[in-house]
ROSE-4610 file (N, C-alpha, C; in Angstrom, 1 decimal, always signed):
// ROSE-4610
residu = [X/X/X/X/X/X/X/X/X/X/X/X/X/X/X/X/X/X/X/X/X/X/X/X/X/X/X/X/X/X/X/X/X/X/X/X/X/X/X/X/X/X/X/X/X/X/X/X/X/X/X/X/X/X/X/X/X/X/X/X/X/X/X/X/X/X/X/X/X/X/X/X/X/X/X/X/X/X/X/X/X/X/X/X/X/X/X/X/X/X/X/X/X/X/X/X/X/X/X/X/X/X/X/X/X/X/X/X/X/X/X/X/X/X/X/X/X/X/X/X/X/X/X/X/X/X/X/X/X/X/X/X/X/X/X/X/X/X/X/X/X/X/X/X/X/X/X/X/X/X/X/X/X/X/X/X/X/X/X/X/X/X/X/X/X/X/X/X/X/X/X/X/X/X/X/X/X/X/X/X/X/X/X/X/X/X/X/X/X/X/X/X/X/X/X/X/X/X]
num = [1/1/1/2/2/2/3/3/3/4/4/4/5/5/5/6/6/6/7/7/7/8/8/8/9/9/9/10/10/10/11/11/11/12/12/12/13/13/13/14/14/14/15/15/15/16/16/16/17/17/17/18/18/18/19/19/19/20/20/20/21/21/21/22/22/22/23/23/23/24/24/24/25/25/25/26/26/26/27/27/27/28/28/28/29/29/29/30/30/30/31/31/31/32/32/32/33/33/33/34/34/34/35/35/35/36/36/36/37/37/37/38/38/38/39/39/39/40/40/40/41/41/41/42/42/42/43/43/43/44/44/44/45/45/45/46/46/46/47/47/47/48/48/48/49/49/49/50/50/50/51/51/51/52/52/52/53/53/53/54/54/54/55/55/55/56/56/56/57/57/57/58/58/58/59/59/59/60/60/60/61/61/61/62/62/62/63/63/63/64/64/64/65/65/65/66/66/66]
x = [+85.4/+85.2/+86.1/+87.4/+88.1/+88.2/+89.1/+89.4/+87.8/+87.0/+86.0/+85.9/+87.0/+87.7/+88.2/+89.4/+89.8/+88.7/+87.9/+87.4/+86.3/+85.7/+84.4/+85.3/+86.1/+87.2/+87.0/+88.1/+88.1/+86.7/+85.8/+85.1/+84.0/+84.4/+84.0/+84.8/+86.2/+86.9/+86.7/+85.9/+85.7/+84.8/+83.4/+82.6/+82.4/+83.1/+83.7/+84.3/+85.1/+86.0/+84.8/+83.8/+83.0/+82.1/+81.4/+81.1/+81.2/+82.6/+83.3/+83.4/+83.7/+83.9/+82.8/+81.5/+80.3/+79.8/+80.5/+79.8/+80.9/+82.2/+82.8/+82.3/+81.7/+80.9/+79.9/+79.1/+77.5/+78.4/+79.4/+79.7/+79.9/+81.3/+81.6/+80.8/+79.3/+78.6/+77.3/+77.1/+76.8/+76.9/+78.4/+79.4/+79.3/+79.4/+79.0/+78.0/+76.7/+75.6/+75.5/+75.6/+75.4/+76.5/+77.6/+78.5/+78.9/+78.3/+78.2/+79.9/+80.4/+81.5/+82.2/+82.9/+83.7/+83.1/+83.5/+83.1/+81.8/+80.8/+79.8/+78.9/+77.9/+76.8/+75.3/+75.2/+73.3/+72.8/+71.2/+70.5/+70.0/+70.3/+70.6/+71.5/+72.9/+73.7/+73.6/+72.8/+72.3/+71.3/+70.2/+69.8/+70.0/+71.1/+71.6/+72.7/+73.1/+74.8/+74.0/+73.8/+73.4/+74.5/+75.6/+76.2/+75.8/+75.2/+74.9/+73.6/+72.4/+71.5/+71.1/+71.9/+71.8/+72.1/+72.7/+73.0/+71.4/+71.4/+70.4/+70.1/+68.8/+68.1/+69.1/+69.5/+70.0/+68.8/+69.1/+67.7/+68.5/+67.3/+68.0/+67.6/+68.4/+68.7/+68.0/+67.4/+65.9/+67.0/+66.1/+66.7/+65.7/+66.6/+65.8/+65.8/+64.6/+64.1/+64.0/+64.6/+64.4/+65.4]
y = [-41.6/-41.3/-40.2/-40.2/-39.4/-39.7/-38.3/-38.7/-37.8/-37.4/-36.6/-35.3/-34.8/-33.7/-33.0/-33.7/-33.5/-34.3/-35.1/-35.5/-34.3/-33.8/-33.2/-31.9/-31.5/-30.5/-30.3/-31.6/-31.9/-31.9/-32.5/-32.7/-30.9/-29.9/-28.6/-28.0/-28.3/-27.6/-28.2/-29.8/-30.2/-29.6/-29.5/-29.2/-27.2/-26.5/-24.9/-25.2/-26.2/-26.2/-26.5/-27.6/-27.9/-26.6/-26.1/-24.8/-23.7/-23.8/-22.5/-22.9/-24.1/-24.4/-24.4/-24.7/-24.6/-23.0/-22.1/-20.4/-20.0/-21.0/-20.3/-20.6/-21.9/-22.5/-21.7/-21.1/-20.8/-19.2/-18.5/-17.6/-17.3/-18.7/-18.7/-18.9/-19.6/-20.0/-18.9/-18.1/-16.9/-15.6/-15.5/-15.0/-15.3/-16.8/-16.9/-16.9/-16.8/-16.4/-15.3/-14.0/-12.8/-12.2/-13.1/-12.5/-13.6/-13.7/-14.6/-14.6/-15.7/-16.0/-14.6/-14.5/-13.4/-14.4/-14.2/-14.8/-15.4/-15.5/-16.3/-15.5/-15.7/-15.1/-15.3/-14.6/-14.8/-14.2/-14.5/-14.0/-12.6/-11.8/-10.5/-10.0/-10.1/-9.4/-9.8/-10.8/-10.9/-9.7/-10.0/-8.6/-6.9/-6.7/-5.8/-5.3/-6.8/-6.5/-6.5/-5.2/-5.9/-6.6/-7.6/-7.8/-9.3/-9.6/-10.9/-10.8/-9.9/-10.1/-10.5/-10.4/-11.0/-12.1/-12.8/-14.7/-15.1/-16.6/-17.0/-18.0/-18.0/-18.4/-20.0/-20.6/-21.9/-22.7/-23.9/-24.7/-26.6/-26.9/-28.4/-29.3/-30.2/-30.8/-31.8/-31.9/-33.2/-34.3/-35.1/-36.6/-37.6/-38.0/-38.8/-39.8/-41.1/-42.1/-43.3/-42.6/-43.9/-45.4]
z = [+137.9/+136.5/+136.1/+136.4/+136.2/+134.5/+134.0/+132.2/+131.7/+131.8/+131.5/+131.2/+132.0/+131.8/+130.2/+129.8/+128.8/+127.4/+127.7/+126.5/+126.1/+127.0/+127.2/+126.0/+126.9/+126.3/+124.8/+124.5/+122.9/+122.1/+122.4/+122.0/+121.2/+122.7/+122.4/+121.3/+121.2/+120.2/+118.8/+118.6/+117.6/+117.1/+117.8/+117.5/+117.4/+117.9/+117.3/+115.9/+115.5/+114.4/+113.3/+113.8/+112.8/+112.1/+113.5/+113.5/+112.3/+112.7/+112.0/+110.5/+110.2/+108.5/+108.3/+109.1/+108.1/+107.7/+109.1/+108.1/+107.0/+107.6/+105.9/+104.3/+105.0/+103.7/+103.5/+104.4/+104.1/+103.5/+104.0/+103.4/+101.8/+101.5/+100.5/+99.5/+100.2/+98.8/+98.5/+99.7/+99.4/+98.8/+98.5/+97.7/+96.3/+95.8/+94.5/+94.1/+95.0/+94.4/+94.3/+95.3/+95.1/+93.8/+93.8/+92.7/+91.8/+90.8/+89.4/+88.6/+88.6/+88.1/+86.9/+86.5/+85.3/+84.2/+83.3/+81.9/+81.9/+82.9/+82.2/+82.0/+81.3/+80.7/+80.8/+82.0/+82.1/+81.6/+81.6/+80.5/+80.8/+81.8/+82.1/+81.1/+81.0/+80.0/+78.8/+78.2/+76.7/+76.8/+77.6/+77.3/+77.2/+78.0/+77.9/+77.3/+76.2/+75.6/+74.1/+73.1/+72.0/+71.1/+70.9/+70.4/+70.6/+72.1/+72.5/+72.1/+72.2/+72.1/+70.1/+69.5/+68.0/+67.9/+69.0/+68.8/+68.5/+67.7/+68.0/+69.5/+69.7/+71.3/+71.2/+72.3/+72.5/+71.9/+71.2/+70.8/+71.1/+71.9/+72.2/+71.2/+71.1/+69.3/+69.8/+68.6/+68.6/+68.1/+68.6/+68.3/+67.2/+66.5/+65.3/+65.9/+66.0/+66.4/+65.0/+64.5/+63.5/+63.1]
């Protein structure tokens, strides 16, 4: 059963590689949660910006049925 060697091998370095891109993922997506994009606007800084807090509230537009 020679040849076991090297597959067993590869198979460790696939699975480190896999490894490793999933904590950059679990990193990066932890990142943009703890740090919210530039320009956007939660409803944190409407409260605290009064220039935003004089918009009117978002209102979802009714739909005519007729």
């Amino acid at each position: 059963m020679a040849g076991r060697g090297p597959q067993t091998f590869q198979k460790r370095q696939k699975e480190q590689a896999r490894k490793e891109k999933q904590e950059e993922k679990r990193a990066r997506r932890l990142q943009r949660k703890l740090e919210p994009a530039e320009g956007e606007n939660t409803l944190d800084d409407a409260n605290e910006d009064p220039d935003l807090a004089d918009l009117p509230s978002p209102v979802s537009p009714s739909v005519n049925t007729e």
